[in-house]
VOGU-3710 file (C-alpha; in Angstrom, 3 decimals, decimal comma):
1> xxxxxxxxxx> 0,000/0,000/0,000  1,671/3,342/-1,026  0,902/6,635/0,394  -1,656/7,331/-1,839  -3,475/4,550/-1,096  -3,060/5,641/2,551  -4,367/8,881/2,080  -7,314/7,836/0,320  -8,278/5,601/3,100  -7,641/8,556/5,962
11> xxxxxxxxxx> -9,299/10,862/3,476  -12,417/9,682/1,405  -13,875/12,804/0,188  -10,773/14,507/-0,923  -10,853/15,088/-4,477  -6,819/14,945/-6,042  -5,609/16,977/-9,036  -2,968/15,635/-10,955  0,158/18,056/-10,439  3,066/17,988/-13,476
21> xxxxxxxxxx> 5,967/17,998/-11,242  8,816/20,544/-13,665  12,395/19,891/-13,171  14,424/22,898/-12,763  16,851/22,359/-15,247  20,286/24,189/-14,840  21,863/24,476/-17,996  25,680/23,666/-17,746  28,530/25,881/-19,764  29,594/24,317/-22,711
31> xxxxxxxxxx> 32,665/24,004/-22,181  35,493/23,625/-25,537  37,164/19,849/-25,505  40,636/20,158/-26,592  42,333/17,349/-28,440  45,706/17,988/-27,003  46,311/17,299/-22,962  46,360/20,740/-20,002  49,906/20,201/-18,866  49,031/20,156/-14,514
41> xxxxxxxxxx> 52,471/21,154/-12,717  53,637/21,726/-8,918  55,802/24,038/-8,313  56,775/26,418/-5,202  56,361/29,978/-4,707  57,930/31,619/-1,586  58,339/28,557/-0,100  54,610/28,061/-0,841  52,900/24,618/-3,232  50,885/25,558/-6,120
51> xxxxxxxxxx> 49,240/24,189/-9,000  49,256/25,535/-12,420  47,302/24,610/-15,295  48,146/25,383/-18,357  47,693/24,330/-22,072  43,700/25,281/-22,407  43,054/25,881/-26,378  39,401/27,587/-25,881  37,484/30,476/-25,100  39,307/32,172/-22,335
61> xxxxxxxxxx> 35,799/32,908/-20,669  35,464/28,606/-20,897  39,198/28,420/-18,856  38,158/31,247/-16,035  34,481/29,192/-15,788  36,732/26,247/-15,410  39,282/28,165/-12,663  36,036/29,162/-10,888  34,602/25,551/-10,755  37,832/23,905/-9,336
71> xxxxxxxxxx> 38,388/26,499/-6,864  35,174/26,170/-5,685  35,227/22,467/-5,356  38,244/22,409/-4,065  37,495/25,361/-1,499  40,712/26,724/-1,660  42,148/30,161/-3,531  43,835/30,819/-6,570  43,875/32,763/-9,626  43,434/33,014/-13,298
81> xxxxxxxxxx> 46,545/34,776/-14,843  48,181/34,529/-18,724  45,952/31,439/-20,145  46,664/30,044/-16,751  45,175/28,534/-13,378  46,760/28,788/-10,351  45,262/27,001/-7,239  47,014/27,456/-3,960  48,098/24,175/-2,605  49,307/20,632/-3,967
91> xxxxxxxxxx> 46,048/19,170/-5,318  47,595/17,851/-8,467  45,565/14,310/-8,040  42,451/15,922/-6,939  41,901/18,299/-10,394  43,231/15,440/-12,534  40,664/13,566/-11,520  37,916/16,250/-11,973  39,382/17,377/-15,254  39,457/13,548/-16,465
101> xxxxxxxxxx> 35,268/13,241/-15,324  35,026/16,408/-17,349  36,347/14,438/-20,536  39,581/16,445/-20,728  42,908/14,762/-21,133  45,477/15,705/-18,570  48,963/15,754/-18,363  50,727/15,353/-15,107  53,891/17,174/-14,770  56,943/17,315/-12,349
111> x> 57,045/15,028/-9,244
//
């Protein structure tokens, strides 16, 4: 017995109307796959671990919509500068991964 069912029974006289139930649908950025890989590097700044990403052939309003996304997923900081992304910390595995469930091919770089 489902809840309708249920409700019926604690309910005779109720009359139902049928409701069309509308996903909100959030359209997602198209976003340009490249053919060639976004070299992913470590390096150290100040004494400090980033990440840069570099190598993005598209739209450069595609790579900052990109820059925003990681950073937010990641929930760290980080910048868009000259074609590249720079997110504060060592989270090489972490975007790779992300980037790769995206469909775009990734290089890994350095260490």
């Amino acid at each position: 017995m489902d809840l309708q069912d249920q409700l019926k029974n604690l309910f005779p006289d109720h009359i139902t109307k049928e409701v069309d139930i509308v996903k909100p649908s959030t359209p997602e950025p198209d976003i340009w796959i490249q053919d060639a890989p976004i070299i992913c590097k470590y390096e150290k700044r100040k004494g400090k671990p980033i990440t840069i990403l570099e190598g993005y052939t598209g739209a450069t309003e595609d790579f900052k919509t990109l820059s925003k996304e990681l950073k937010t997923k990641l929930s760290v900081g980080g910048s868009f500068k000259d074609d590249k992304i720079i997110i504060q910390g060592d989270y090489r595995d972490k975007i790779m991964a992300i980037l790769k469930a995206k469909g775009f091919k990734v290089k890994r770089v350095g260490g």
